[in-house]
Backbone as JSON Lines, residues from 0, in Angstrom:
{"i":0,"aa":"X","n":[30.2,124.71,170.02],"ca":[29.7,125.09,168.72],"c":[29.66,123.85,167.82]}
{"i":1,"aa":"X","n":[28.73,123.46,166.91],"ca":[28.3,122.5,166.1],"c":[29.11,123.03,165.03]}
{"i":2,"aa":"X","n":[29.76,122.02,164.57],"ca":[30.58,121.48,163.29],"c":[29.45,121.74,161.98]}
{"i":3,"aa":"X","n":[29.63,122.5,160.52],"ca":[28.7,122.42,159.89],"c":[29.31,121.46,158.97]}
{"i":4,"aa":"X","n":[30.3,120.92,158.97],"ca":[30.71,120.37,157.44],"c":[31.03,119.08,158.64]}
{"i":5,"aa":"X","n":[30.89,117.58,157.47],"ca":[30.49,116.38,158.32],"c":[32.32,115.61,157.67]}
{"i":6,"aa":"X","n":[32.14,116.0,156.42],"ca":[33.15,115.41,155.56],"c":[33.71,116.33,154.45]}
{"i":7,"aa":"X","n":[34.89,116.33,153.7],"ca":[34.64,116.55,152.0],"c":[36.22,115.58,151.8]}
{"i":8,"aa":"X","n":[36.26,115.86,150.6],"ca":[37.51,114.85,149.97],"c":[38.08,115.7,148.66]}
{"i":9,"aa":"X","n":[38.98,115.16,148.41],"ca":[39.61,115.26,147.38],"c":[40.74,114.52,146.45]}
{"i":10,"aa":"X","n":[40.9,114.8,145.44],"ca":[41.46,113.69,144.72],"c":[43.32,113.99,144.7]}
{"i":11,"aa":"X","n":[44.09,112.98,144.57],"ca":[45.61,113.32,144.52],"c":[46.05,112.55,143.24]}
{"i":12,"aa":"X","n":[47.15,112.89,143.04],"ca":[47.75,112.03,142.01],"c":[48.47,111.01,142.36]}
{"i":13,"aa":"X","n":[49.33,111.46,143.4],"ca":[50.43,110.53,143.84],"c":[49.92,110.09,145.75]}
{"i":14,"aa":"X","n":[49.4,108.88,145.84],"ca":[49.14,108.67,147.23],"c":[49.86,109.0,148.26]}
{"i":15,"aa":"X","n":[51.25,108.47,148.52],"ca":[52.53,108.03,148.67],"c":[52.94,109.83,149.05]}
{"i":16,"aa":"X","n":[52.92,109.94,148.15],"ca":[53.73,111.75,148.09],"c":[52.68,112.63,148.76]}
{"i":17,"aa":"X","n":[51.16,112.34,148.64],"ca":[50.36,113.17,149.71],"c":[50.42,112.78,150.75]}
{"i":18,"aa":"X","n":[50.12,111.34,151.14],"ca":[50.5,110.82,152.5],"c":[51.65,111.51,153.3]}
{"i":19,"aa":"X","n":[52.86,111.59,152.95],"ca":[53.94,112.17,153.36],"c":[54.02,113.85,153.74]}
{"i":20,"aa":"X","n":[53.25,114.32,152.78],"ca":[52.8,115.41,153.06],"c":[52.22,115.51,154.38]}
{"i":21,"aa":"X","n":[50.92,115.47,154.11],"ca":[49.99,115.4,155.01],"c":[50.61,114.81,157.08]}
{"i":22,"aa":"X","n":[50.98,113.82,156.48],"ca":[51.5,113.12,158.14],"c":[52.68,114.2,158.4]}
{"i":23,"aa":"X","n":[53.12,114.91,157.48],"ca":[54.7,116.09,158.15],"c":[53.46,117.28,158.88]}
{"i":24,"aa":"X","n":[52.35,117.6,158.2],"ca":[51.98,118.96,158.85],"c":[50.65,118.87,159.61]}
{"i":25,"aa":"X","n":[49.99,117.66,159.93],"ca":[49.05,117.49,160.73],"c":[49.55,117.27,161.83]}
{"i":26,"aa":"X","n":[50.23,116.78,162.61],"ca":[50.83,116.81,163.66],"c":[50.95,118.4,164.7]}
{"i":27,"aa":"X","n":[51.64,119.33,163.95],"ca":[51.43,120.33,164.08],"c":[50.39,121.17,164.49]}
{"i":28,"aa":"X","n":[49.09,120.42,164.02],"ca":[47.69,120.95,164.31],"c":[46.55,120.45,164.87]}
{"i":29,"aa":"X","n":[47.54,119.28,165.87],"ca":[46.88,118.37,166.65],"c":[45.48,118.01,165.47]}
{"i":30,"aa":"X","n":[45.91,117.26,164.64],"ca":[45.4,116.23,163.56],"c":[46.3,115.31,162.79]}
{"i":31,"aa":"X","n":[45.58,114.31,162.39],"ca":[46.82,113.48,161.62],"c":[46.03,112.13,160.74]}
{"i":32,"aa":"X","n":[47.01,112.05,159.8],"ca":[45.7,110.71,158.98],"c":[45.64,109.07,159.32]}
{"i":33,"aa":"X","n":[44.41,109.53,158.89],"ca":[44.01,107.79,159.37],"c":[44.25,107.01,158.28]}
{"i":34,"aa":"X","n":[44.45,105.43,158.38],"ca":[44.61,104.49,157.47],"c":[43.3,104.36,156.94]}
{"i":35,"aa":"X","n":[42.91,104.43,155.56],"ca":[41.21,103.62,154.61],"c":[41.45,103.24,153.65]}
{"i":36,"aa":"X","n":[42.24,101.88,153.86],"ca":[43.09,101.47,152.23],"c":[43.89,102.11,151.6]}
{"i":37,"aa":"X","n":[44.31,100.61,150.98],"ca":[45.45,101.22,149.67],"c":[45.08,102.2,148.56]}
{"i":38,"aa":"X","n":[43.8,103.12,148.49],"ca":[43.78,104.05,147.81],"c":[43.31,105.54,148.51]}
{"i":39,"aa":"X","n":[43.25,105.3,149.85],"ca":[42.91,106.51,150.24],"c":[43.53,106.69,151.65]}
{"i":40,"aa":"X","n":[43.07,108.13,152.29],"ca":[43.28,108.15,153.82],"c":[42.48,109.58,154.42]}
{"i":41,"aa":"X","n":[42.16,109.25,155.75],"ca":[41.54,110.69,155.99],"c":[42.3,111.02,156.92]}
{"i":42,"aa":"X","n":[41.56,112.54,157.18],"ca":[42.47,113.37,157.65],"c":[41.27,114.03,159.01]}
{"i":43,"aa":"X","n":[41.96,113.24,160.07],"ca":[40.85,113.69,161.25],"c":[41.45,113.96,162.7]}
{"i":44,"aa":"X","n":[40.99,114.18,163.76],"ca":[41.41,114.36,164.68],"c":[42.0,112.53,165.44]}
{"i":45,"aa":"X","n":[41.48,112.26,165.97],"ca":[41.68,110.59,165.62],"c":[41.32,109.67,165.12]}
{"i":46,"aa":"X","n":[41.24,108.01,165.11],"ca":[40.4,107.15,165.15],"c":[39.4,106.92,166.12]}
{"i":47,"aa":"X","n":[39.53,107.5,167.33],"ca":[38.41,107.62,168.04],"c":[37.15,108.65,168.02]}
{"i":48,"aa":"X","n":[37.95,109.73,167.04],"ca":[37.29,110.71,167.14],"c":[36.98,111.11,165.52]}
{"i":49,"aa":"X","n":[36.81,110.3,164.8],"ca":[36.59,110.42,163.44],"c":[35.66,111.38,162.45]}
{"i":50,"aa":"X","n":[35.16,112.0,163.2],"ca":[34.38,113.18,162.67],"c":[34.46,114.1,163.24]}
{"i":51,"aa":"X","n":[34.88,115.27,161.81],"ca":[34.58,115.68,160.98],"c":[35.86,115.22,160.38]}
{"i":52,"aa":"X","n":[35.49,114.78,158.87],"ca":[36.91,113.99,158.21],"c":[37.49,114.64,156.98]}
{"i":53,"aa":"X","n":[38.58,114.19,156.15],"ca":[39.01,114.76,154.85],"c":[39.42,113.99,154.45]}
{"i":54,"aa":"X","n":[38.61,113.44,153.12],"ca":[39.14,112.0,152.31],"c":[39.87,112.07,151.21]}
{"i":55,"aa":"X","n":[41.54,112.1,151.21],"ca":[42.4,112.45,150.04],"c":[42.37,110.77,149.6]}
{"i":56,"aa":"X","n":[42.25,110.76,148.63],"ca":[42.44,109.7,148.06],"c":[42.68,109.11,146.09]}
{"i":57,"aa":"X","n":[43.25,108.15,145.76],"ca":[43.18,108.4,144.4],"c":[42.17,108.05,143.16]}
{"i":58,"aa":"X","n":[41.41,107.24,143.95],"ca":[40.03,106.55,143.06],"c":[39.45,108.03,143.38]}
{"i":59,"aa":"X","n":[38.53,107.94,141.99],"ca":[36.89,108.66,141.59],"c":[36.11,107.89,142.49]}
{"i":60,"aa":"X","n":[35.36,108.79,143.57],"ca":[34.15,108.35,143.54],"c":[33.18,108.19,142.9]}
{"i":61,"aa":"X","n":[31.73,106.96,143.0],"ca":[31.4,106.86,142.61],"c":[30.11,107.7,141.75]}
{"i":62,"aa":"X","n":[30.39,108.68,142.55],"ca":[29.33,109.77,142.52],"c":[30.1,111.6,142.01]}
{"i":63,"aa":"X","n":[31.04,111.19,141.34],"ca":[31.76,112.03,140.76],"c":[31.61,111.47,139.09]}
{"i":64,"aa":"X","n":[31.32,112.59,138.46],"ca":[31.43,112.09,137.06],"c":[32.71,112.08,136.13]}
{"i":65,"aa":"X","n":[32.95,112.1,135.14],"ca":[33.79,112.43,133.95],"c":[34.69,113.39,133.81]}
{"i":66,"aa":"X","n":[33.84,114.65,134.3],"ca":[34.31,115.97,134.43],"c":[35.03,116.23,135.8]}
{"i":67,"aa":"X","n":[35.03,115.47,136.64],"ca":[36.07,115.57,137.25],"c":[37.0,115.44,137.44]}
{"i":68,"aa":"X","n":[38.62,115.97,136.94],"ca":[39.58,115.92,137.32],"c":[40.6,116.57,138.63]}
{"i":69,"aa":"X","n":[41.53,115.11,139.02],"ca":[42.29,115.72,139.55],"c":[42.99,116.94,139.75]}
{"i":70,"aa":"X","n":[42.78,117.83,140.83],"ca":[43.23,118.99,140.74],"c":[43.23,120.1,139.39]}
{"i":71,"aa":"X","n":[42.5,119.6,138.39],"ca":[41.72,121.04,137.44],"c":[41.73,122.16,137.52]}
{"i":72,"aa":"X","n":[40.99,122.09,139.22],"ca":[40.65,123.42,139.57],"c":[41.31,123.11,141.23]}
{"i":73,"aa":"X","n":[42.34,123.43,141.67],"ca":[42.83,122.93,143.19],"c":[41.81,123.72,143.64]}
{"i":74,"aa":"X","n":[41.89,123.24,145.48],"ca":[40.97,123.52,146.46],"c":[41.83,124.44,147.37]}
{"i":75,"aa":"X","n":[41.12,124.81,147.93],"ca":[41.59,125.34,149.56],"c":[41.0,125.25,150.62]}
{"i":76,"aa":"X","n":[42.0,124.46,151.68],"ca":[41.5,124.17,153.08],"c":[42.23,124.74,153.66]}
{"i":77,"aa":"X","n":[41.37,125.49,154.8],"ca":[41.89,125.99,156.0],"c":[42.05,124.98,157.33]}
{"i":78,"aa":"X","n":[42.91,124.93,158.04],"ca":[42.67,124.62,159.57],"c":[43.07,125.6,160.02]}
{"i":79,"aa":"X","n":[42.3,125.02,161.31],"ca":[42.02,125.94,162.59],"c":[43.1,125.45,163.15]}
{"i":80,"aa":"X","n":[44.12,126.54,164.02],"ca":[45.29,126.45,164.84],"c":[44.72,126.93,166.03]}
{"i":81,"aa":"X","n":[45.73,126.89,166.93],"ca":[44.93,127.64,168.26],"c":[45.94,128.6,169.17]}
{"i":82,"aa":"X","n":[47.16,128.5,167.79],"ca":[47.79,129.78,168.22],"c":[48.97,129.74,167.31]}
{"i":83,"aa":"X","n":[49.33,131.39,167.23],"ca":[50.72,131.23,166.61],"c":[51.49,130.53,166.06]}
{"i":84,"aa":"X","n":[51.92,129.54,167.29],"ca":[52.99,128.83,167.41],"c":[52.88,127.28,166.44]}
{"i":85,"aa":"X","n":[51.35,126.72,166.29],"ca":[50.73,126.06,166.07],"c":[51.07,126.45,164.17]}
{"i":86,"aa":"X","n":[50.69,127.42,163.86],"ca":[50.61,127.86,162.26],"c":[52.3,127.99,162.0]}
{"i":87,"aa":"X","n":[53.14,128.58,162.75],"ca":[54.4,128.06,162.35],"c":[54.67,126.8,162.39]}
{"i":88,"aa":"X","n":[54.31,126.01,163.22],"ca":[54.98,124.93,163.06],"c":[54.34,123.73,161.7]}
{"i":89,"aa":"X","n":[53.07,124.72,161.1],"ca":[52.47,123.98,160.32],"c":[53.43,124.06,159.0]}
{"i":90,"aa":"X","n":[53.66,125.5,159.13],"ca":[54.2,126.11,157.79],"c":[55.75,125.57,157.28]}
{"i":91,"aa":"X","n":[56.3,125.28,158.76],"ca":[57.73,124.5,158.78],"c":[57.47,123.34,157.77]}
{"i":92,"aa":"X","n":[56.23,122.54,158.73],"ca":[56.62,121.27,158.37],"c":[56.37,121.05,156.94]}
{"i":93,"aa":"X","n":[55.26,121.84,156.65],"ca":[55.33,122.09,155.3],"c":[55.76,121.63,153.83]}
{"i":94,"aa":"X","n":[56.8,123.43,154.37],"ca":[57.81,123.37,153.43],"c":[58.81,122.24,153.46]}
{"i":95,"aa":"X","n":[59.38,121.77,154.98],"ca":[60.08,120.66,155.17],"c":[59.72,119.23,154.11]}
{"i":96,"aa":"X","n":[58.39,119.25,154.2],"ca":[58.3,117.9,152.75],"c":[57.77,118.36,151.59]}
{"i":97,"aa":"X","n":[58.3,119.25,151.08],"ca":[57.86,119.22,150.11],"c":[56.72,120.22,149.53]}
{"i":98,"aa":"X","n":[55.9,121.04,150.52],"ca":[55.19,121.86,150.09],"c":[55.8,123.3,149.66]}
{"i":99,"aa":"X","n":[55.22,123.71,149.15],"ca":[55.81,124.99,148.62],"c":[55.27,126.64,149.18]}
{"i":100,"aa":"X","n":[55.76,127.28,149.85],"ca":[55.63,128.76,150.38],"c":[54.29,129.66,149.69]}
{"i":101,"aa":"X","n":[53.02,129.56,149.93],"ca":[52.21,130.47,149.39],"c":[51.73,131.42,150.12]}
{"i":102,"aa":"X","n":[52.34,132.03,151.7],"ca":[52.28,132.86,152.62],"c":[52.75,132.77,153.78]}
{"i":103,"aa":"X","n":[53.51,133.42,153.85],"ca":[54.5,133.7,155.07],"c":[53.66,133.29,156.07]}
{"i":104,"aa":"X","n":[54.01,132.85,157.23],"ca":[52.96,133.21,159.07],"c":[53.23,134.93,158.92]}
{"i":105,"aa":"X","n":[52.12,135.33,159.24],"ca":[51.88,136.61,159.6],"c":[50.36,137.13,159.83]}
{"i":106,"aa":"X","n":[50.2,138.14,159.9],"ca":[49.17,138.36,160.34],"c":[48.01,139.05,158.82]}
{"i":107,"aa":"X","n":[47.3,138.6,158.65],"ca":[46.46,139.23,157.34],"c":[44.89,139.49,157.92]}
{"i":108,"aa":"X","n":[44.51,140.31,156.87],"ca":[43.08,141.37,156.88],"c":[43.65,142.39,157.75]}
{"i":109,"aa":"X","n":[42.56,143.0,158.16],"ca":[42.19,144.4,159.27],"c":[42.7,143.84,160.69]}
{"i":110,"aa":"X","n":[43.26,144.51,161.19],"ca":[43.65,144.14,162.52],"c":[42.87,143.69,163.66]}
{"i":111,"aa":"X","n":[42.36,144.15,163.8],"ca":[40.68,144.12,164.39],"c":[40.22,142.35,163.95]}
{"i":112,"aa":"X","n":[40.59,142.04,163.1],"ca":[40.12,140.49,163.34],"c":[40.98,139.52,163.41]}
{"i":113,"aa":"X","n":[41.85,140.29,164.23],"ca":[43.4,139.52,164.34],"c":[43.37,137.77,164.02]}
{"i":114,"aa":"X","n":[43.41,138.22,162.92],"ca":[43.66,136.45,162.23],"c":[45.28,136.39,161.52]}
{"i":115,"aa":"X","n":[45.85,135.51,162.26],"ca":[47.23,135.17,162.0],"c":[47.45,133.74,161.0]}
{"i":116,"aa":"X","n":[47.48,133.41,160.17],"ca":[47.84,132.89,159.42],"c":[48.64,132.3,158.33]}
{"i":117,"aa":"X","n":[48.87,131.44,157.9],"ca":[49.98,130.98,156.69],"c":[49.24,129.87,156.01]}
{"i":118,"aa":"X","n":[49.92,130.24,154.7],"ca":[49.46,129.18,153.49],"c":[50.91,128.07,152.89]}
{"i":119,"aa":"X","n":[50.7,127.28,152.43],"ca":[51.19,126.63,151.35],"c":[50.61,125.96,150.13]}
{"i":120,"aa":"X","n":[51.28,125.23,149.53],"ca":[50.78,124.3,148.07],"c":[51.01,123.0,148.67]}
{"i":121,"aa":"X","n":[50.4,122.04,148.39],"ca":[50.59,120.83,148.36],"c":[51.65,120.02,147.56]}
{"i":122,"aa":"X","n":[51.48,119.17,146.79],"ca":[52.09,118.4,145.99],"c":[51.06,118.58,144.84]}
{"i":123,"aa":"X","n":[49.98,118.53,144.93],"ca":[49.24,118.88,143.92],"c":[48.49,120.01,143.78]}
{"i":124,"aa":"X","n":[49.46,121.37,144.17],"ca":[48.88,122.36,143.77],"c":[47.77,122.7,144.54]}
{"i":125,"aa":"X","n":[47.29,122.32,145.66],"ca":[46.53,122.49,146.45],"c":[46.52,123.2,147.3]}
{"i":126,"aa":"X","n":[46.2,124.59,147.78],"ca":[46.29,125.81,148.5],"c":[45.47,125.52,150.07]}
{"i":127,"aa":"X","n":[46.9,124.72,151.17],"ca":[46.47,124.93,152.39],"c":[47.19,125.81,153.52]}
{"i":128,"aa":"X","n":[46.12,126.29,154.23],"ca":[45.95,127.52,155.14],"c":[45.91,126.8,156.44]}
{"i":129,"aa":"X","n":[46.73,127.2,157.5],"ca":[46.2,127.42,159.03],"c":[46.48,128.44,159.84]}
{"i":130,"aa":"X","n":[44.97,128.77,160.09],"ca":[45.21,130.18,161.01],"c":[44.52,130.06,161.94]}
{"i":131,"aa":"X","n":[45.14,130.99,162.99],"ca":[44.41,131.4,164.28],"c":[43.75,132.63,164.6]}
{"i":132,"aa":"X","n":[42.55,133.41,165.0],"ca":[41.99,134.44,165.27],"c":[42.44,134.41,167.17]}
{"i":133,"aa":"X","n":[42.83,135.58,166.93],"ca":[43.49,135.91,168.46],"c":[42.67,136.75,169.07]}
């Protein structure tokens, strides 16, 4: 199946404190970030395998205006797990640095589309999800 999204990004406040984030719960989901300078980093399957990416970083792009602020309006990203075991261990690592509890692992919607999932917050208020459809 073809990937529809190529890239997106988003902005942090504290590099340092997302970095740390991020490297505790990508692991977990067979992903993890790549080095792109001292103001940013993505978030991909490898360096060999660099697409489809997620560019947290603390500069404005250049193609972002005025009206954009950091986390204003937080985002939500999902990853894809590929089982259970995978979304707990996301949710551990989580909370382990620093993210904060915004849904248990369990199972949510209608049963019938058995999607198992868990959320947290970031450091900046940022609402991430990984679930698995069983």
């Amino acid at each position: 199946m073809r990937t529809v999204i190529g890239h997106f990004g988003f902005r942090v406040r504290d590099l340092a404190r997302a970095r740390f984030f991020y490297d505790a719960i990508l692991p977990s989901l067979g992903l993890q970030a790549i080095d792109n300078g001292k103001e940013s980093f993505l978030i991909g399957r490898s360096t060999d395998e660099p697409l489809p990416f997620i560019w947290v970083g603390v500069t404005q792009p250049a193609f972002w205006t005025s009206e954009h602020q950091t986390s204003k309006s937080p985002i939500h990203v999902a990853f894809k797990a590929t089982s259970r075991g995978m979304v707990d261990a996301f949710h551990h690592a989580a909370l382990a640095s620093g993210g904060m509890d915004n849904g248990a692992p369990g199972p949510r919607g209608p049963a019938e589309m058995g999607y198992y999932t868990a959320f947290v917050l970031d450091p900046d208020g940022n609402n991430v999800e990984a679930g698995v459809r069983e």
